[in-house]
Backbone of each chain as ProteinMPNN parsed JSONL, in Angstrom:
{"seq_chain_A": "XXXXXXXXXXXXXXXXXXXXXXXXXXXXXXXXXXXXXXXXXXXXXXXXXXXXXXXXXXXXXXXXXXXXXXXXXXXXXXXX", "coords_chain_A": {"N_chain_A": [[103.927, -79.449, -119.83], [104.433, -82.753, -117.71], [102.126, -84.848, -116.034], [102.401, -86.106, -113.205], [101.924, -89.225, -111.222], [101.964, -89.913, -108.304], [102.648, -92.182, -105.262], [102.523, -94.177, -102.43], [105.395, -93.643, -100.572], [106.532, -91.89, -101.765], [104.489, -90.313, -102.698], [104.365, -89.016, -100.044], [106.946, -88.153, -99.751], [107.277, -86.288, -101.622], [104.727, -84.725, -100.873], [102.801, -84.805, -102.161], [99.443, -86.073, -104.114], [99.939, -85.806, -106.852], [102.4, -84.35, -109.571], [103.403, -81.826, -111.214], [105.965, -81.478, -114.086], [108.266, -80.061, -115.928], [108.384, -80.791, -119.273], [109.78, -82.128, -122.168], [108.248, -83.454, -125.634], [108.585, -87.085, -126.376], [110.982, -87.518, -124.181], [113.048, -89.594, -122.268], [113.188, -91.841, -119.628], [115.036, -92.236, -118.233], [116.075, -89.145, -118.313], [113.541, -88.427, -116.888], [114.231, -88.695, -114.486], [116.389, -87.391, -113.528], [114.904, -85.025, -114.289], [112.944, -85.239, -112.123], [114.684, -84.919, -109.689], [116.047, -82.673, -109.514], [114.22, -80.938, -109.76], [112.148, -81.486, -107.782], [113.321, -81.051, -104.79], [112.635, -82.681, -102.682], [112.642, -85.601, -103.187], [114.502, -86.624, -103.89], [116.44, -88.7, -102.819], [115.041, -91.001, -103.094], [114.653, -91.191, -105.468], [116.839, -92.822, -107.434], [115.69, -95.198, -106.839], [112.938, -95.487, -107.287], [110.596, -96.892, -109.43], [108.973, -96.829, -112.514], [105.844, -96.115, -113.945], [104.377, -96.586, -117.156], [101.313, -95.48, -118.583], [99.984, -97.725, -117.139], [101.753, -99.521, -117.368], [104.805, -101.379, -116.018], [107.77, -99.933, -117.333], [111.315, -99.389, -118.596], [114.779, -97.777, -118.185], [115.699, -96.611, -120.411], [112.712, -96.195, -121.708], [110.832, -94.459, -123.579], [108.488, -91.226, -122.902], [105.509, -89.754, -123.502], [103.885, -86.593, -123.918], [101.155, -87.471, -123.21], [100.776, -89.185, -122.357], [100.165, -91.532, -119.411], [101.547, -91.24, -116.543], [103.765, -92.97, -113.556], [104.76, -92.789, -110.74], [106.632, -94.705, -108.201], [107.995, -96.237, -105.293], [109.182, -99.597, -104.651], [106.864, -102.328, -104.555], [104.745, -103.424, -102.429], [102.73, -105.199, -101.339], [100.785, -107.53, -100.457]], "CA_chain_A": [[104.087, -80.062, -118.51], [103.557, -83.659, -117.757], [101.521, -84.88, -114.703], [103.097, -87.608, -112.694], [101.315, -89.305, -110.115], [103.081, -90.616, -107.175], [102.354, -93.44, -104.52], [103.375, -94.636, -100.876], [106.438, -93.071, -99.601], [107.24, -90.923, -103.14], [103.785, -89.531, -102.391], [104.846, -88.535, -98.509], [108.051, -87.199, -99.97], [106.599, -85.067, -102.518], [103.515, -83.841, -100.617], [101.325, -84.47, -103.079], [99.728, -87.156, -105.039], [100.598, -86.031, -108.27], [103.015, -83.254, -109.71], [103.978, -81.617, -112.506], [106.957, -81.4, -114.166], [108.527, -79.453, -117.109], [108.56, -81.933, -120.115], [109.672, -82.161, -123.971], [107.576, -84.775, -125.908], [109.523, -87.836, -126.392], [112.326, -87.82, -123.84], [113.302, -90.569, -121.775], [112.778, -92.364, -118.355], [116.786, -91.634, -117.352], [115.619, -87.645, -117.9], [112.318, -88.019, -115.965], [114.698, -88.681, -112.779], [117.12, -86.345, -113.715], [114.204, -83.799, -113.613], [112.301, -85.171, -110.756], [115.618, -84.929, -108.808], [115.963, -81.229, -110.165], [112.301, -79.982, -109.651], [111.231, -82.007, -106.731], [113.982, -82.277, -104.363], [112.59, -83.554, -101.455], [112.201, -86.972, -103.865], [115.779, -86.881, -104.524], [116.614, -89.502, -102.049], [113.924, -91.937, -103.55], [114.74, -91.134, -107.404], [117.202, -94.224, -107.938], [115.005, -96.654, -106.712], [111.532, -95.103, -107.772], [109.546, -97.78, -110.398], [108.052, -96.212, -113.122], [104.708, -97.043, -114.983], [103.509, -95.783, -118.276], [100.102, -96.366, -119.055], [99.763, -98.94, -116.729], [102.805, -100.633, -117.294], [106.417, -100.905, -115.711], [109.315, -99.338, -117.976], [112.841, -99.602, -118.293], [114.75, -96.262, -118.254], [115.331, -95.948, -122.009], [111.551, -95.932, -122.678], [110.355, -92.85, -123.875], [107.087, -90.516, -122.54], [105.141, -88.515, -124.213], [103.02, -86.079, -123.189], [99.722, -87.554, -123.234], [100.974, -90.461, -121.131], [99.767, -91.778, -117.917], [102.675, -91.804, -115.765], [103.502, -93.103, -112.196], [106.541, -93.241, -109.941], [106.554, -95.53, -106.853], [108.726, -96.944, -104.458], [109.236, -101.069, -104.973], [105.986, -102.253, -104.106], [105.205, -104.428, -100.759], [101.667, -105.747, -100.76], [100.061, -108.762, -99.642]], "C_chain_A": [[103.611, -81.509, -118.55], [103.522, -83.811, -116.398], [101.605, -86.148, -114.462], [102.101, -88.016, -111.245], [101.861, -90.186, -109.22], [102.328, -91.105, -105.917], [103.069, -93.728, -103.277], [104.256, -93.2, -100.807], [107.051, -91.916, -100.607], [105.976, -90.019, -102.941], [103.76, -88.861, -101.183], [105.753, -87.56, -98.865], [107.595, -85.936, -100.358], [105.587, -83.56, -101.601], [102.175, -83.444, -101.331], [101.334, -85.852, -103.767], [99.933, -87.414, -105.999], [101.314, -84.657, -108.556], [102.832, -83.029, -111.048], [105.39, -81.164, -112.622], [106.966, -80.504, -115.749], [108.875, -80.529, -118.266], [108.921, -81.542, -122.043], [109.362, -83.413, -124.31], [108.474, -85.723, -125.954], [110.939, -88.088, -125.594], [111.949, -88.67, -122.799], [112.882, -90.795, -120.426], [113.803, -91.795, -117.371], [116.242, -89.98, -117.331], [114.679, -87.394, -117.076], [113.181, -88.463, -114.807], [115.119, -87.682, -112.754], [116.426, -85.302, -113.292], [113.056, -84.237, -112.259], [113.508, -85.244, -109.804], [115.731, -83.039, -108.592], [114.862, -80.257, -109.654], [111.685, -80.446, -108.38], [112.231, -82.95, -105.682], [113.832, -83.097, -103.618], [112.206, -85.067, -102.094], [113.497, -87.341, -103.569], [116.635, -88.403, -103.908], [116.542, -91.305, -102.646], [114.406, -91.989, -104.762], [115.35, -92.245, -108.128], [116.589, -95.72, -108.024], [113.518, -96.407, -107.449], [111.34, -96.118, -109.117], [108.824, -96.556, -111.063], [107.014, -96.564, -113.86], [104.511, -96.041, -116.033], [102.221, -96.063, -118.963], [99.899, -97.407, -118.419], [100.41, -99.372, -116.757], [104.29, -100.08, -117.104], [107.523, -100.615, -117.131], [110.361, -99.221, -118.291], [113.072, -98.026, -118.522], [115.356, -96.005, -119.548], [113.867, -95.959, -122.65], [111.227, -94.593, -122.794], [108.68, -92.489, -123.372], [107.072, -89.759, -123.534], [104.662, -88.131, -123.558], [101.38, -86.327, -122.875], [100.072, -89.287, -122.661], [100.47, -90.563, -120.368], [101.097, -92.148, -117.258], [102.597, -91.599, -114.478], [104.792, -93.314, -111.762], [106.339, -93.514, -108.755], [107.673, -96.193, -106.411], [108.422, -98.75, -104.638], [107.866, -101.307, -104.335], [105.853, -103.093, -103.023], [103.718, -104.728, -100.237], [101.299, -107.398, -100.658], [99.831, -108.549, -98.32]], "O_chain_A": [[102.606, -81.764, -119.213], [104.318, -83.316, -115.6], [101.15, -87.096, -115.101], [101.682, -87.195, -110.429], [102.206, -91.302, -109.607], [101.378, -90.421, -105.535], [104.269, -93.461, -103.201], [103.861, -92.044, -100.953], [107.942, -91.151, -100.24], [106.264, -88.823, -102.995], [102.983, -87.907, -101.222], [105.637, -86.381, -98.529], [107.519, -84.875, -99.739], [105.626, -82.329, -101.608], [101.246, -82.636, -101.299], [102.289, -86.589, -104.014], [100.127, -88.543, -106.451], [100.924, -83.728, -107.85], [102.279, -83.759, -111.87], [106.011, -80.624, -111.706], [105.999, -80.339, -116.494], [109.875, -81.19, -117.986], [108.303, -80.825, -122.83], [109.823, -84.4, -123.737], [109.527, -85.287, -125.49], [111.875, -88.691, -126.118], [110.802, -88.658, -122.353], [112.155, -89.916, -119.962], [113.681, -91.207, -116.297], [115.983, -89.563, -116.202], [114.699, -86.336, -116.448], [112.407, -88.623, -113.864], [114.552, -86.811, -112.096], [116.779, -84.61, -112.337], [112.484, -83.379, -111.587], [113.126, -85.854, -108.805], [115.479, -82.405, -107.568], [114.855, -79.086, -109.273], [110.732, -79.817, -107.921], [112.324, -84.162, -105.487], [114.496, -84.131, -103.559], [111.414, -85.723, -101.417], [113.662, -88.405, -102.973], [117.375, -89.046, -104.653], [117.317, -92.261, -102.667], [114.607, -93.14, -105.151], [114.836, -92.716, -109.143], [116.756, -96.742, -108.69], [113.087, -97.295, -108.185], [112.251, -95.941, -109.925], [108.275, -95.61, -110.498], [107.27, -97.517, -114.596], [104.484, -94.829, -115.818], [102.161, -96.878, -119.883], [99.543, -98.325, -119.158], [100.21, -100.296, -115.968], [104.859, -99.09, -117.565], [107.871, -101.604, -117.776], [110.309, -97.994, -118.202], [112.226, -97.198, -118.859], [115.52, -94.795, -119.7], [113.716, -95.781, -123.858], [111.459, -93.742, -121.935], [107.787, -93.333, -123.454], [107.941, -89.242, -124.235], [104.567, -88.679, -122.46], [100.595, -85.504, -122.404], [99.37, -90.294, -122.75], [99.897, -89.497, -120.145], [101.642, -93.237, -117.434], [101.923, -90.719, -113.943], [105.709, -93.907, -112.33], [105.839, -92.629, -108.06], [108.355, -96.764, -107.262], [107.235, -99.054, -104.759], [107.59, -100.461, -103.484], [106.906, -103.565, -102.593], [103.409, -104.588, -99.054], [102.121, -108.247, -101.006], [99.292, -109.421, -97.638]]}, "seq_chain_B": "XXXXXXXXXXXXXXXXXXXXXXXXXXXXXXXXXXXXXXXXXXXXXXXXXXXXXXXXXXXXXXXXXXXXXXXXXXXXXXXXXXXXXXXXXXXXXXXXXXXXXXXXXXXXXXXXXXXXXXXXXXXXXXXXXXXXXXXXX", "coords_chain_B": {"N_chain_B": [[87.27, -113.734, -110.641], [88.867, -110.478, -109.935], [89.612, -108.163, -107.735], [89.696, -105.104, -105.452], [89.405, -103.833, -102.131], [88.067, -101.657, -99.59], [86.861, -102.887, -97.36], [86.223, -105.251, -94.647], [87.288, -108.725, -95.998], [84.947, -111.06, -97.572], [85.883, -114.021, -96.972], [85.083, -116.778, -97.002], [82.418, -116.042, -98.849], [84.214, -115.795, -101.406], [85.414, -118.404, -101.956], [83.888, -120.086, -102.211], [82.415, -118.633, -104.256], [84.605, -120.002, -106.603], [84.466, -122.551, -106.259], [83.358, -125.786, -107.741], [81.46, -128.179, -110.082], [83.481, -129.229, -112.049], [85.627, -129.009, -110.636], [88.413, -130.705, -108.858], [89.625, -129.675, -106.502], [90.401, -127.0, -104.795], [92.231, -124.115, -103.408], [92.558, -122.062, -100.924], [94.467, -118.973, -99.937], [95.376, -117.317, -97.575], [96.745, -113.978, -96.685], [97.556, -112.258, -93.538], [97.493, -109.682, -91.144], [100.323, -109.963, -89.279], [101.497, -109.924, -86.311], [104.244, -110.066, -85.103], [107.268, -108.706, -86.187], [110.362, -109.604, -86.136], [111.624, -108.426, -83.862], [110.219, -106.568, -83.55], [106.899, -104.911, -83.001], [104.192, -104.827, -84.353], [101.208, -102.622, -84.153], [99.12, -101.753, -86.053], [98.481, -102.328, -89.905], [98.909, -100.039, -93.072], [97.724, -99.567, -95.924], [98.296, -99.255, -99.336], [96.905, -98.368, -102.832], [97.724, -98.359, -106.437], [94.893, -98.165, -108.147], [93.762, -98.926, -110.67], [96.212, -99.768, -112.085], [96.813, -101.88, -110.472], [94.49, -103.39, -111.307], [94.818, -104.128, -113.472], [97.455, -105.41, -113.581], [96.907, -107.505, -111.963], [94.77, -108.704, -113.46], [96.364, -109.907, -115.605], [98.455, -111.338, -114.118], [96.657, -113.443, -113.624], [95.634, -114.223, -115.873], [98.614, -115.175, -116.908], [98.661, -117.232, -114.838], [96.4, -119.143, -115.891], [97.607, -119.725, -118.375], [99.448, -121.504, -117.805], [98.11, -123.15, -115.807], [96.012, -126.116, -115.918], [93.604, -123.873, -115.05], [89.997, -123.581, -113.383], [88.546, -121.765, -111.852], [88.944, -118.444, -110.276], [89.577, -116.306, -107.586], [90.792, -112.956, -106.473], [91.366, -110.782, -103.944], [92.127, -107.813, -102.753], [92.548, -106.061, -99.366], [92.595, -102.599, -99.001], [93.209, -99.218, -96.81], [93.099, -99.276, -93.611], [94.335, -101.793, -91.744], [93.472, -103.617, -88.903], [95.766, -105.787, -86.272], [95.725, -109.511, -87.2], [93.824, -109.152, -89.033], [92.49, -109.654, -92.51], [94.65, -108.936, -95.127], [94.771, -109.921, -97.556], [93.155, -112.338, -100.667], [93.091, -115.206, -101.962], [91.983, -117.313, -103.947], [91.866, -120.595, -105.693], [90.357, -122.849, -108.133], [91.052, -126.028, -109.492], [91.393, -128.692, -111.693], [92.504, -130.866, -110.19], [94.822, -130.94, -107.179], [97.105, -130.826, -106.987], [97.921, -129.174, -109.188], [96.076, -126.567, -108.507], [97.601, -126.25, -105.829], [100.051, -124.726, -107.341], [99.344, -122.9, -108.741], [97.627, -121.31, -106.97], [99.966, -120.247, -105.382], [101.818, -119.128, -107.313], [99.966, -117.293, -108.185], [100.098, -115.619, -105.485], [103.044, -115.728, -104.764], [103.805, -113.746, -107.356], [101.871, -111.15, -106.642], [102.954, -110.191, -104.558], [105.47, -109.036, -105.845], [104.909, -107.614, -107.844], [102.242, -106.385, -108.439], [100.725, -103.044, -108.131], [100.765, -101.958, -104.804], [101.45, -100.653, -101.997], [102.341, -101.407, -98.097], [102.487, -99.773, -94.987], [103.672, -99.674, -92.026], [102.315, -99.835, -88.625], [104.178, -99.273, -86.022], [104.452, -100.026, -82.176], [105.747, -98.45, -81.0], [104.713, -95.874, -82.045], [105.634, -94.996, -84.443], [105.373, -94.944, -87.363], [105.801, -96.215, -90.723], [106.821, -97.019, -94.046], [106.803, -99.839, -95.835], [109.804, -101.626, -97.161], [110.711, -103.268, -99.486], [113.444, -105.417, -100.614], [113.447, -106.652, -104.118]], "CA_chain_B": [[86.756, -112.047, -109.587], [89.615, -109.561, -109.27], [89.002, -106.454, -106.962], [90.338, -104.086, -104.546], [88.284, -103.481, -101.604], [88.076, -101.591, -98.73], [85.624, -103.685, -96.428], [87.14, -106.302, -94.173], [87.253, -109.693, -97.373], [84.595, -112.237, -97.033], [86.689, -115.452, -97.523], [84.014, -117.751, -97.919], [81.949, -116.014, -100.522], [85.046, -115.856, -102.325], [85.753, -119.531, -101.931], [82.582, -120.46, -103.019], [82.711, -118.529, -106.095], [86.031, -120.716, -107.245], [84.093, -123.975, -106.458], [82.408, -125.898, -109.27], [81.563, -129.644, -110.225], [84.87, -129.482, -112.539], [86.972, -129.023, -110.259], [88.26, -131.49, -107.479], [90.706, -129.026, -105.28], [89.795, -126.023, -104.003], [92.968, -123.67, -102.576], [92.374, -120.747, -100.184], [95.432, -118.517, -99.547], [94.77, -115.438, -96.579], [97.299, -112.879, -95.866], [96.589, -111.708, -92.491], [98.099, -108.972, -90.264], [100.979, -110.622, -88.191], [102.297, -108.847, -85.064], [105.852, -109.787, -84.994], [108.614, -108.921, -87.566], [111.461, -109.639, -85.715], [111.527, -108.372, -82.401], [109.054, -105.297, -83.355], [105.771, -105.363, -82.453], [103.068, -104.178, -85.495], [99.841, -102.435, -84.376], [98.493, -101.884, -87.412], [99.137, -101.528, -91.345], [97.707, -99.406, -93.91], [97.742, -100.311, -97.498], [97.757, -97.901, -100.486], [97.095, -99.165, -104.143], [97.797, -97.797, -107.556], [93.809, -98.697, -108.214], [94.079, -98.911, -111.821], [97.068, -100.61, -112.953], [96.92, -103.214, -109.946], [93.674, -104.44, -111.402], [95.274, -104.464, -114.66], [98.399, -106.097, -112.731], [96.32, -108.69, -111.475], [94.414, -109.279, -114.418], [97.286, -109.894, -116.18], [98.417, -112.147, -113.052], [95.348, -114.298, -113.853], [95.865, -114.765, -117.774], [99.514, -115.804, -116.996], [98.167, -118.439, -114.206], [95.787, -119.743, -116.721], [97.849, -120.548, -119.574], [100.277, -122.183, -117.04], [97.76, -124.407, -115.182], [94.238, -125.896, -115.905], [92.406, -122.918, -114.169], [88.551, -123.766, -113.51], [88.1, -120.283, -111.535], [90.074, -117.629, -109.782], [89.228, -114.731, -107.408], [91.94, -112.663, -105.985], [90.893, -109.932, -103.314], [93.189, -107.342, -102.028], [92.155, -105.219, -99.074], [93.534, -101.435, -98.799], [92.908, -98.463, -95.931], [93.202, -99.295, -92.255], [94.015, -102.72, -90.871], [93.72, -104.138, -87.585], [96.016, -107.048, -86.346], [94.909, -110.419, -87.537], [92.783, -108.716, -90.313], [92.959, -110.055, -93.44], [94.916, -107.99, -96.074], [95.137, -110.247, -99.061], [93.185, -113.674, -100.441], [93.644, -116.061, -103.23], [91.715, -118.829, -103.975], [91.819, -120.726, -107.503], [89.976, -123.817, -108.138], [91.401, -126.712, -110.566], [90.631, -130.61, -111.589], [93.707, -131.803, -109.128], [95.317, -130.504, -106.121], [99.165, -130.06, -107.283], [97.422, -127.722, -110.122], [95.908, -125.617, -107.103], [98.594, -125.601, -105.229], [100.998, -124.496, -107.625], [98.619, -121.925, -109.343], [97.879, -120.365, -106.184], [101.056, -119.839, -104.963], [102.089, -118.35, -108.545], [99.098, -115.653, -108.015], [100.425, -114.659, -104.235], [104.088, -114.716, -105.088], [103.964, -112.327, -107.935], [101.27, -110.363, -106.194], [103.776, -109.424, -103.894], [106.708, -109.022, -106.662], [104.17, -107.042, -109.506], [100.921, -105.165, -108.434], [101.482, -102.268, -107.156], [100.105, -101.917, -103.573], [102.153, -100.643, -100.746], [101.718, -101.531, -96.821], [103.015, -99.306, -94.268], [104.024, -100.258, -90.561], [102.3, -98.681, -87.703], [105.096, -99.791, -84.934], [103.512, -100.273, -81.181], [106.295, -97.259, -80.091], [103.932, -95.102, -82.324], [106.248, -94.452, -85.537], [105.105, -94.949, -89.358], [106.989, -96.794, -91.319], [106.81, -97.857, -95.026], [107.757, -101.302, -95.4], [111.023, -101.031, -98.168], [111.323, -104.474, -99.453], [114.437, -105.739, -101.84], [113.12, -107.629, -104.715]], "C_chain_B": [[88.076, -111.596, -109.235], [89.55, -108.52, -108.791], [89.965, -106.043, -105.498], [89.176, -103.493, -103.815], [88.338, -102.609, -100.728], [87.72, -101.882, -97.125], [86.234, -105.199, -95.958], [86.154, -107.74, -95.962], [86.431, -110.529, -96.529], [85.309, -113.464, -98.35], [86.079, -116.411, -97.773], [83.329, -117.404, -98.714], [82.798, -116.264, -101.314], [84.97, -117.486, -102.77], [84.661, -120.484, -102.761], [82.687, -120.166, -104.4], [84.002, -118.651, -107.027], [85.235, -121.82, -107.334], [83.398, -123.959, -107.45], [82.488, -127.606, -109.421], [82.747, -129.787, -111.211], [86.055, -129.744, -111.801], [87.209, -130.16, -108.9], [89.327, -130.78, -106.5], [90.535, -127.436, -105.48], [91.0, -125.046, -103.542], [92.883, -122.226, -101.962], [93.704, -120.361, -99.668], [94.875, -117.337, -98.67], [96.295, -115.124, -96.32], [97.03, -112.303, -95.088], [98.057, -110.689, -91.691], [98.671, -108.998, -89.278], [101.505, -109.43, -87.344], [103.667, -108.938, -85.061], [106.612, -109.525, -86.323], [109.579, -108.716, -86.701], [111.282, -109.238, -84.339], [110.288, -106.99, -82.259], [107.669, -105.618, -83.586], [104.91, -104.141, -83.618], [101.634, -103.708, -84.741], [98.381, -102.839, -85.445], [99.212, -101.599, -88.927], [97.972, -100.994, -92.134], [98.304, -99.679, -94.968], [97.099, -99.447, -98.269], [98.048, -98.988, -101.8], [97.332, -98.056, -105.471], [96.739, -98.347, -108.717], [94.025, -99.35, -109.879], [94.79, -99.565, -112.609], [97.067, -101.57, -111.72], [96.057, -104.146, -110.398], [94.126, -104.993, -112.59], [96.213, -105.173, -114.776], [98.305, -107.744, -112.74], [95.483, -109.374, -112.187], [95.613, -110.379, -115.453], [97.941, -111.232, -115.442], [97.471, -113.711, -113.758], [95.303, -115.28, -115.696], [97.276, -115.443, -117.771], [99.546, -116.943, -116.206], [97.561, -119.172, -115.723], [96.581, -120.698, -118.011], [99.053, -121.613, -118.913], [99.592, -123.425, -116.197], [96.159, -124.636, -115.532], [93.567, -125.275, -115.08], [90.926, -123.572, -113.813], [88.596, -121.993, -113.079], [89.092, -119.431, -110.537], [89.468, -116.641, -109.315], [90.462, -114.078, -106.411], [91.385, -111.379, -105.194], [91.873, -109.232, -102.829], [92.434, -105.948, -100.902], [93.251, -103.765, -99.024], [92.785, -100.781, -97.718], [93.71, -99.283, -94.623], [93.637, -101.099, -91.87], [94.421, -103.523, -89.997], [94.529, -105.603, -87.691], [95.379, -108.257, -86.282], [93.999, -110.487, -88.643], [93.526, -109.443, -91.784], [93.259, -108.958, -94.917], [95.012, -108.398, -97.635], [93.862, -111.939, -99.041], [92.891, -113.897, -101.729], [92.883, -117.308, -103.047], [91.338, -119.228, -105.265], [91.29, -122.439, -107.273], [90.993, -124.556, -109.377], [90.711, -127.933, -110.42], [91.481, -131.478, -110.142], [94.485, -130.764, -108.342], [96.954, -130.009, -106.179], [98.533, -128.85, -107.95], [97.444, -126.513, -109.191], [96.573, -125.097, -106.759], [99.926, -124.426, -105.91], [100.119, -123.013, -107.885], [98.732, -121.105, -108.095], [98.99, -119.342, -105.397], [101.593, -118.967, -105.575], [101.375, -116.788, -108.008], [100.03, -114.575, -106.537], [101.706, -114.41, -104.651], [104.444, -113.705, -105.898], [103.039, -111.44, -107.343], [102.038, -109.631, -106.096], [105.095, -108.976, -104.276], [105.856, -107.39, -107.907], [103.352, -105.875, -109.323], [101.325, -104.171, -107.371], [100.578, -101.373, -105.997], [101.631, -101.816, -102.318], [101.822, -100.644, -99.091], [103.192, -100.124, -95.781], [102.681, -99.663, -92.714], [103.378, -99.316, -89.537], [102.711, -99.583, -86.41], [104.192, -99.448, -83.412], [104.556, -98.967, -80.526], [105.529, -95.928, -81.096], [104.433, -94.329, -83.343], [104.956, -95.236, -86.76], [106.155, -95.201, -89.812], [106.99, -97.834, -92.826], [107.202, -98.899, -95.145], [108.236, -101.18, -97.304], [111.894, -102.686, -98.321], [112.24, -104.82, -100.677], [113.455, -106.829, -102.501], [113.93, -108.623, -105.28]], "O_chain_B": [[88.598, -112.174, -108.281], [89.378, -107.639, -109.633], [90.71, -106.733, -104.802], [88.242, -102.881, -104.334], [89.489, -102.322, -101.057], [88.122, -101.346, -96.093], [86.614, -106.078, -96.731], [85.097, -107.652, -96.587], [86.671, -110.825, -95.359], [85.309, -113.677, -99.562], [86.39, -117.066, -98.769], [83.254, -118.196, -99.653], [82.424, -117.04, -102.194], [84.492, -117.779, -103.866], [84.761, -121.317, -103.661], [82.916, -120.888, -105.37], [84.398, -117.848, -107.872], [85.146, -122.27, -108.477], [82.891, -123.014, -108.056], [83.43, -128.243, -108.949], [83.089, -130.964, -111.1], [87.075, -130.376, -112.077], [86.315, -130.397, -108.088], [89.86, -131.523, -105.677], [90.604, -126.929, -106.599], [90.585, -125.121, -102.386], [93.191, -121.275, -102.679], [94.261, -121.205, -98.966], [94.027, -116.542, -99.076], [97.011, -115.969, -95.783], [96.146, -111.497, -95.379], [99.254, -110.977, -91.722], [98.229, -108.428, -88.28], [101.828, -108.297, -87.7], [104.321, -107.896, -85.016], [106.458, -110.178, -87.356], [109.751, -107.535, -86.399], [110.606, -110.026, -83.677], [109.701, -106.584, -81.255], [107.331, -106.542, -84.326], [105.053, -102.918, -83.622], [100.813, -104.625, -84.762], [97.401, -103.576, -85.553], [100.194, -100.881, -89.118], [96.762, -101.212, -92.076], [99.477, -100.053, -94.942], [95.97, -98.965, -98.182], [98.849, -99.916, -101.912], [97.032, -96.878, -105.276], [97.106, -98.81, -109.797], [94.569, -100.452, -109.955], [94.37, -99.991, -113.685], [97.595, -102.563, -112.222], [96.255, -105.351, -110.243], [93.923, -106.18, -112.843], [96.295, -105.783, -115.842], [98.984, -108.686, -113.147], [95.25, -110.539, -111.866], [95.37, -111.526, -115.829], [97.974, -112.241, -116.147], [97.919, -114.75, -114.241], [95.06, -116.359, -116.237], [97.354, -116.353, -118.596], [100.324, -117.818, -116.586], [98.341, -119.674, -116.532], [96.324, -121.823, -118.441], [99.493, -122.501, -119.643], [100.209, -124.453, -115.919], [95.279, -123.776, -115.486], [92.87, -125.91, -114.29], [91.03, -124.643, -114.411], [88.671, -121.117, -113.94], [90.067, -120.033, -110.086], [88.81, -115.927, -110.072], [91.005, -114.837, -105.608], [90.758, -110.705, -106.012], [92.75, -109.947, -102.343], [91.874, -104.99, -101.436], [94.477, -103.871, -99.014], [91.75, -101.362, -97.393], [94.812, -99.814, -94.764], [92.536, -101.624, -91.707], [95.486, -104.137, -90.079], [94.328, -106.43, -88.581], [94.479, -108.356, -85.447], [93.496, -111.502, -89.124], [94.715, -109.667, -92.01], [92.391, -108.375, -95.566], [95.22, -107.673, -98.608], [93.638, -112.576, -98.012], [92.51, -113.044, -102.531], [93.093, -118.162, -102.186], [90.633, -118.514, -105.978], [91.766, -123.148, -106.387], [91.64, -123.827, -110.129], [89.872, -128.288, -109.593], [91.089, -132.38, -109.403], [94.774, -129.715, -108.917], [97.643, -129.163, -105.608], [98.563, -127.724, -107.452], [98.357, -125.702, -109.042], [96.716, -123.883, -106.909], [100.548, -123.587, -105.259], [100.345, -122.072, -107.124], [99.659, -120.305, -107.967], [98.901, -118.182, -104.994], [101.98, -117.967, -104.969], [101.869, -115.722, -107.639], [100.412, -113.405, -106.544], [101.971, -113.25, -104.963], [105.211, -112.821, -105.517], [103.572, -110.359, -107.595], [102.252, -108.662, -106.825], [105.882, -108.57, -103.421], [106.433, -106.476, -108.496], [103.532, -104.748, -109.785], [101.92, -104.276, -106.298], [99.891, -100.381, -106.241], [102.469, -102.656, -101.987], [100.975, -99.814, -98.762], [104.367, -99.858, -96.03], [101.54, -99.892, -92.313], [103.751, -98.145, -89.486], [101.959, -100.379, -85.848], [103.274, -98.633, -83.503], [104.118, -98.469, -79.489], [105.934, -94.827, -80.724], [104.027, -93.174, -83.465], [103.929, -95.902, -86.628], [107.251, -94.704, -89.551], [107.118, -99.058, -92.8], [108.201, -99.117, -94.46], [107.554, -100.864, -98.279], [112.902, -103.161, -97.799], [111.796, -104.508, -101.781], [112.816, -107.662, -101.858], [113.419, -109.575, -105.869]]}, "name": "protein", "num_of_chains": 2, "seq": "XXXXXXXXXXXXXXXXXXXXXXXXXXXXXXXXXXXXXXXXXXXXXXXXXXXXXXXXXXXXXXXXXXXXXXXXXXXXXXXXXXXXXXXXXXXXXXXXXXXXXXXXXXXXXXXXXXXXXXXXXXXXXXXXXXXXXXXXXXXXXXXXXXXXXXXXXXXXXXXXXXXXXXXXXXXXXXXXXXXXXXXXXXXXXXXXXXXXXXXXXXXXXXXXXXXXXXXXX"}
């Protein structure tokens, strides 16, 4: 499983501030929507636009997770 | 000084700890809690952060100012939780030798702030909705 932790309006959706998901080591950013669309639909909405971090840092959607990642999925961000 | 607070920001300690006999310009930026966006009327906003990687965000922020303008000092404050209109939700102030420096530097820090770290505000409308604010970058 990996454990995603989710922010603003992806954390409203969800209902939680972090989930889990069903994971194989090494697969991609494009699959972690795929299955947070899949597993968590009330996201599903959100899933195209959702930002992802790994370790602290934004992503493109061919980077790969592992399982011993820190990962985050948020809505565009909007502070000051 | 980069930090994430919850406690209304004091803007003059900050300001202070930017000044320095190096530097001759001084620039204080505040983000404060306006009432109008358009014809709707804001109560209040609340402000959530992603503690962790914003400081790392904003660190990061700070090292790419630097090699871009003679820095002297830099503190960047961001409040989160509850806050009232007029409150101050953000502030920026970066010392340099000269006043363009300043200006430019500072500006740098606030516009990617609001492009990079990841901190979201949500709307509490005066007809008594909630309302993420869902901005195009």
């Amino acid at each position: 499983m990996l454990q995603i932790k989710l922010f603003a309006r992806a954390k409203e959706l969800a209902g939680a501030a972090a989930i889990e998901i069903i994971w194989n080591d090494g697969e991609t950013v494009t699959r972690l929507r795929e299955r947070l669309g899949e597993q968590v639909p009330a996201l599903k909405p959100l899933v195209p636009r959702l930002l992802v971090a790994v370790n602290r840092d934004y992503v493109k959607d061919d980077a790969v997770i592992r399982l011993t990642d820190e990962v985050a999925c948020f809505p565009p961000v909007s502070g000051g | 000084m980069i930090f994430l607070t919850d406690t209304p920001i004091d803007y003059h300690a900050l300001t202070e700890s930017v000044r320095s006999p190096q530097s001759g310009a001084v620039v204080l930026f505040l983000g404060t809690v306006r009432e109008m966006t358009g014809d709707r009327r804001t109560l209040a906003l609340e402000y959530e952060a992603y503690p962790e990687m914003a400081s790392a965000k904003l660190a990061e922020l700070e090292e790419t100012a630097r090699s871009r303008w003679p820095i002297d000092r830099v503190g960047v404050v961001h409040r989160l939780g509850h806050l009232e209109l007029g409150e101050i939700s953000v502030a920026v102030a970066v010392s340099c030798p000269h006043r363009r420096q300043a200006f430019e530097a500072g500006q740098f820090l606030i516009d990617q702030l609001k492009v990079s770290v990841p901190i979201w505000k949500q709307e509490n409308w005066d007809d008594g909705s909630k309302e993420w604010v869902d901005l195009q970058h």
